[in-house]
C-alpha positions as CSV (number, residue, x, y, z in Angstrom):
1,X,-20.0,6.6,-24.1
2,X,-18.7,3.6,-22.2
3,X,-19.3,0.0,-23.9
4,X,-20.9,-2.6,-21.5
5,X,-20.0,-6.1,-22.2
6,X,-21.7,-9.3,-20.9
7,X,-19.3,-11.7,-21.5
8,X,-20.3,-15.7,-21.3
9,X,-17.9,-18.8,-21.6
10,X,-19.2,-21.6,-24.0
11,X,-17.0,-25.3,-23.4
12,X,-13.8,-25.0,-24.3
13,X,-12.6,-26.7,-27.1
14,X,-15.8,-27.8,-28.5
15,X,-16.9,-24.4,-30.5
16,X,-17.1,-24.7,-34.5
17,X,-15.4,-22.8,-36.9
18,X,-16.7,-19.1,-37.1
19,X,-18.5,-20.0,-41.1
20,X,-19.7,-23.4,-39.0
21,X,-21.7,-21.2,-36.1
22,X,-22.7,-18.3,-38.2
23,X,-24.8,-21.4,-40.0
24,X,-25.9,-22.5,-37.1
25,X,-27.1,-19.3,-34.9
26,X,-28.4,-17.3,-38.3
27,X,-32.6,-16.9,-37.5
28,X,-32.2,-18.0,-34.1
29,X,-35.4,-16.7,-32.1
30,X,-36.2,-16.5,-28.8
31,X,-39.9,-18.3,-29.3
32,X,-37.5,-21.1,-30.2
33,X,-36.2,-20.9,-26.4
34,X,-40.0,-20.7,-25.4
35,X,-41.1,-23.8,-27.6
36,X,-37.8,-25.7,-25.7
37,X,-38.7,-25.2,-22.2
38,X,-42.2,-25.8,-22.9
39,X,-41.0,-29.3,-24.3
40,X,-38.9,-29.9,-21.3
41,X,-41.8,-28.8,-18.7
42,X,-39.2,-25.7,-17.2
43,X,-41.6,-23.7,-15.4
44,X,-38.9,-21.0,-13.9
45,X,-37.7,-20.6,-17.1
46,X,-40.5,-19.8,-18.9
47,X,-41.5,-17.8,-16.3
48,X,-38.7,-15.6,-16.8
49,X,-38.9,-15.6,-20.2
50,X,-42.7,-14.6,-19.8
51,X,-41.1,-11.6,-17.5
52,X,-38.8,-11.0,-21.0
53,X,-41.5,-10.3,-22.9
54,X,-42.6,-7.1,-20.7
55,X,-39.4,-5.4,-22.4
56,X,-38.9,-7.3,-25.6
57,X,-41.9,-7.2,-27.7
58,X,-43.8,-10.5,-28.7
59,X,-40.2,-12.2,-27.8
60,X,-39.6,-11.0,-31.0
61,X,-35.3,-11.8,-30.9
62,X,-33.6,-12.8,-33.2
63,X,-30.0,-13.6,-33.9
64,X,-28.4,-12.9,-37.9
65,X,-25.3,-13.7,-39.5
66,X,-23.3,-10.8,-39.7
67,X,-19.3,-12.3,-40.4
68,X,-16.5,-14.5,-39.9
69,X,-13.1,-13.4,-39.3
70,X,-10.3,-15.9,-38.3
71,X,-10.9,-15.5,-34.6
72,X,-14.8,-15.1,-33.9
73,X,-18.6,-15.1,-35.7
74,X,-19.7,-12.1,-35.3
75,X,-23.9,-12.0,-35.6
76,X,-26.0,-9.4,-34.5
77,X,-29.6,-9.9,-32.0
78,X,-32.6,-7.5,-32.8
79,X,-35.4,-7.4,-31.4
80,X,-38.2,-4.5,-30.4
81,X,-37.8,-3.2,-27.0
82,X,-40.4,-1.8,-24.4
83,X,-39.0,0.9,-22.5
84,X,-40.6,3.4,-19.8
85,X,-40.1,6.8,-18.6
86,X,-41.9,8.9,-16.2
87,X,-42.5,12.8,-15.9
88,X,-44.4,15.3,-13.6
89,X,-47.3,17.3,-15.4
90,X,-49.8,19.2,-13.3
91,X,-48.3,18.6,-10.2
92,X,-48.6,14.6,-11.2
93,X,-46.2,11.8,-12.4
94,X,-47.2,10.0,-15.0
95,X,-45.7,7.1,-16.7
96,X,-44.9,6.0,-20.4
97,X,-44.3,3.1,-22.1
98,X,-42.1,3.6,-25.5
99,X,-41.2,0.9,-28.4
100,X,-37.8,1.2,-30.1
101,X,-36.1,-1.4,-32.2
102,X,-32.7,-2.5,-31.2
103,X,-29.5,-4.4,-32.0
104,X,-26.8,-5.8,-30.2
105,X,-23.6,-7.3,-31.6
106,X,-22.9,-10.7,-30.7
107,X,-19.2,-12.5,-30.7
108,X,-18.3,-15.6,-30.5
109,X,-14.3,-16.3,-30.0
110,X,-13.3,-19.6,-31.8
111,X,-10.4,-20.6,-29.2
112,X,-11.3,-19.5,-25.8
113,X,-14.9,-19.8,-26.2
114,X,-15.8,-16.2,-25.2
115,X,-19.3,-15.5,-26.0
116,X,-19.2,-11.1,-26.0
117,X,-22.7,-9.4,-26.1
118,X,-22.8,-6.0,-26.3
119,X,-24.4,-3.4,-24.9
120,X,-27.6,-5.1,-23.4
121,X,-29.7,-3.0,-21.4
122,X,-30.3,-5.4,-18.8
123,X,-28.8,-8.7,-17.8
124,X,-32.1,-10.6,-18.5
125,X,-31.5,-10.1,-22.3
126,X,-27.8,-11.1,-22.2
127,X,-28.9,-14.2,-20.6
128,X,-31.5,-15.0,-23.0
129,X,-29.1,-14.4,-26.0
130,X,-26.5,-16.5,-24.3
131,X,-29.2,-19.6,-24.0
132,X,-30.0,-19.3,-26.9
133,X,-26.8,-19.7,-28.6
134,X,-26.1,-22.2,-26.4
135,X,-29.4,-24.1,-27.4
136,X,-28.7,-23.4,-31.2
137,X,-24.7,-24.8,-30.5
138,X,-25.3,-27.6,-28.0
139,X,-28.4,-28.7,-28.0
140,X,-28.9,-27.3,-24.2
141,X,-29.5,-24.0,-22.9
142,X,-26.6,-24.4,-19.7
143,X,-23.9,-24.8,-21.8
144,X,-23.1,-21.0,-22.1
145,X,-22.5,-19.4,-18.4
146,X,-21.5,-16.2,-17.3
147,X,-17.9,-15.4,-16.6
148,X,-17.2,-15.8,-13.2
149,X,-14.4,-13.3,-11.9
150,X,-11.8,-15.7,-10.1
151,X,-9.0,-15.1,-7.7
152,X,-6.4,-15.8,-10.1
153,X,-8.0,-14.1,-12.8
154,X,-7.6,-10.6,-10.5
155,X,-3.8,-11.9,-9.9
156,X,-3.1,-12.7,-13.7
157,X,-4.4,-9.3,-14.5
158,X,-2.6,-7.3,-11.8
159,X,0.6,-8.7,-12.8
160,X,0.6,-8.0,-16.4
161,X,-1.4,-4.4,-15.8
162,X,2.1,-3.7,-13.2
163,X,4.4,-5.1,-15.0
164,X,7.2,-3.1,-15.9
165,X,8.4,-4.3,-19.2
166,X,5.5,-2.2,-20.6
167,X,6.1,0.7,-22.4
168,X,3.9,2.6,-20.1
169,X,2.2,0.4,-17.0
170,X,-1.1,0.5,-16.0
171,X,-2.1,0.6,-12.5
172,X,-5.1,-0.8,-10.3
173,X,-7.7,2.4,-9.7
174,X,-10.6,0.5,-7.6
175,X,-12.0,-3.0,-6.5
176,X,-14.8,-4.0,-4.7
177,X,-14.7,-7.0,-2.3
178,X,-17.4,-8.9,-0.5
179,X,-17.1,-10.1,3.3
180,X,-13.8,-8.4,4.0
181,X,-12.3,-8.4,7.3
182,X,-11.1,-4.9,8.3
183,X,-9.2,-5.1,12.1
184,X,-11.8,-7.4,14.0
185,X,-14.8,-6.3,11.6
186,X,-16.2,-8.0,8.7
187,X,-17.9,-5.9,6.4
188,X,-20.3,-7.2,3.9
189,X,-19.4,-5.0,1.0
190,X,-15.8,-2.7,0.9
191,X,-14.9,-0.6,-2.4
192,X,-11.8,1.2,-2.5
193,X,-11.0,3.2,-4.8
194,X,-7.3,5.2,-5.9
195,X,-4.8,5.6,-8.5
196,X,-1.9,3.4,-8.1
197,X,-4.6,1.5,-5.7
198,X,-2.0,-1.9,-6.4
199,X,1.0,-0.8,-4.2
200,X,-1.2,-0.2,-1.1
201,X,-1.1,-2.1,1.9
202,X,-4.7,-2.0,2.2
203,X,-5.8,-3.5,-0.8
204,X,-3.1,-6.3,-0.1
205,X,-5.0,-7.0,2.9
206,X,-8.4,-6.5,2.0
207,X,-8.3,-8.7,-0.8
208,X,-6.7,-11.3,1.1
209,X,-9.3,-11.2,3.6
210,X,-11.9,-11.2,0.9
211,X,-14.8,-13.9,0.3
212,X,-15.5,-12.9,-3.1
213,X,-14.1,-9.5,-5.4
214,X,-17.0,-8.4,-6.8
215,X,-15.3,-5.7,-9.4
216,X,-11.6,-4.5,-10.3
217,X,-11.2,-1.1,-12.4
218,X,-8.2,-1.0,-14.3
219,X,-6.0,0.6,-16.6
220,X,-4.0,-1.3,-19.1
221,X,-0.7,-0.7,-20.2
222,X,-0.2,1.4,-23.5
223,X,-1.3,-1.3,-26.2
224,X,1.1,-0.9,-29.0
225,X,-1.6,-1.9,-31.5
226,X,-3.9,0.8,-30.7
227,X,-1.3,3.0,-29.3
228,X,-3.7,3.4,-26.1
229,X,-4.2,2.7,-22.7
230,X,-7.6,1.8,-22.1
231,X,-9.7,1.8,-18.7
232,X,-12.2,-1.4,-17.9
233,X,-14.0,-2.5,-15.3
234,X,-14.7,-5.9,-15.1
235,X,-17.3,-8.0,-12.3
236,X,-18.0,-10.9,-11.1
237,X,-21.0,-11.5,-12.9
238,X,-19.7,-11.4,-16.3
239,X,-19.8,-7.7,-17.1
240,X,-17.1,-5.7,-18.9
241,X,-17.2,-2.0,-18.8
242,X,-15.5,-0.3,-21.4
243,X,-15.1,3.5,-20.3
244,X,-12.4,4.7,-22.9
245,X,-14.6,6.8,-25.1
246,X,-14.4,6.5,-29.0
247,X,-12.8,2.9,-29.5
248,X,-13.1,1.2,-32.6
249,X,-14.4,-2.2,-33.3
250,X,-10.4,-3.2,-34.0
251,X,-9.8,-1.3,-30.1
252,X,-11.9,-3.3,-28.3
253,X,-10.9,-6.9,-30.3
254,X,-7.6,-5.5,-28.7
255,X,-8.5,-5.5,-25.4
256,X,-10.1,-8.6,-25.6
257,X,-7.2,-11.1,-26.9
258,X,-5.5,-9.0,-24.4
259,X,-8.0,-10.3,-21.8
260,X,-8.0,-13.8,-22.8
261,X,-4.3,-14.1,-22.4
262,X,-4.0,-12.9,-19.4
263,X,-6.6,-14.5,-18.1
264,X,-6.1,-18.1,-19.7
265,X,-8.5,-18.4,-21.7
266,X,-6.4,-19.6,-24.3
């Protein structure tokens, strides 16, 4: 199955050693997050967090200590999530509620101040992860904010992904953009999507037409460590999809000093 990656930047320079925020996150909770922006009188907030606890029990997260290696902390959130599914009997649908515990693994890269959650099944529990680390680390729960897909980030990646000094290249296989001018016509949403997708002239001009590019889907070149070439889709609100079935834990650390290279992030 694919991995699906929220990925948050923390300030730059100013994360602790991995043995340093392991000691800090371990029993981090997510009442802890309520009890802050109760303090500080932040009504949206808690009334998203109040939304939270529709689908995670009791606000019941927590963050543990899992390791340290010499380039991240590596914990892990758990918490007991409130699911629904609906079916047709007699002619009727009917709806169910479900409970099932959960983890995610959480990483945070020492040097370019990455924070990786993985495999959240929706956006409001990355986020809530993500403030709370930053809460735990900084004092503040804005410190930590999504990874915004940039202009030069698409460039940086296209022009290693291309280049030929690889092995085997990769290639561009689809990118959405946002207000793209197409003849006289400026469309609010264009996706394009084929292999080799880089060496078109449309996608030259589309993306230099483009407000905003909301996704790229790419394949990388062969890794040498893995011996792989992997496929990702990455978006402008901070998601990384992983579709490359069957990658190790050692794959996808791959792919990800890969990424911050490339993109600058160290």
């Amino acid at each position: 199955m694919p991995r699906a990656l929220s990925l948050f930047l923390l300030p730059r320079g100013r994360t602790q050693a991995p043995e340093d925020i392991l000691s800090t996150l371990n029993g981090a909770s997510l009442k802890e997050l309520k009890a802050y922006f109760e303090e500080a009188g932040d009504k949206a907030s808690l009334r998203r967090l109040e939304n939270l606890s529709k689908i995670v029990v009791g606000l019941n997260g927590r963050l543990s200590s899992i390791r340290g290696t010499t380039k991240d902390a590596r914990l892990r959130f758990s918490y007991t999530f409130r699911g629904k599914f609906s079916y047709v009997r007699g002619g009727e649908r009917r709806i169910e509620e479900y409970e099932i515990y959960m983890e995610h693994d959480v990483w945070i890269r020492v040097i370019s101040g990455l924070l990786i959650i993985f495999d959240a099944p929706n956006k409001r529990i990355a986020r809530a992860i993500a403030q709370l680390a930053s809460l735990r680390l900084y004092g503040d729960t804005t410190s930590a904010s999504p990874l915004h897909l940039e202009r030069s980030h698409i460039n940086a990646l296209e022009k290693w992904v291309t280049a030929k000094e690889h092995e085997v290249s990769g290639n561009i296989i689809r990118a959405t953009f946002k207000r793209a001018q197409i003849g006289d016509t400026v469309l609010d949403e264009v996706s394009i999507k084929r292999e080799g997708l880089d060496i078109t002239d449309i996608y030259s001009k589309v993306k230099s037409s483009a407000h905003e590019i909301s996704s790229i889907t790419f394949v990388t070149p062969l890794l040498p460590e893995i011996g792989k070439r992997i496929t990702c889709k990455l978006d402008s609100r901070g998601g990384l999809l992983i579709y490359t079935p069957n990658l190790r834990e050692v794959d996808i650390e791959v792919v990800l000093s890969k990424l911050e290279n490339v993109m600058g992030f160290i």
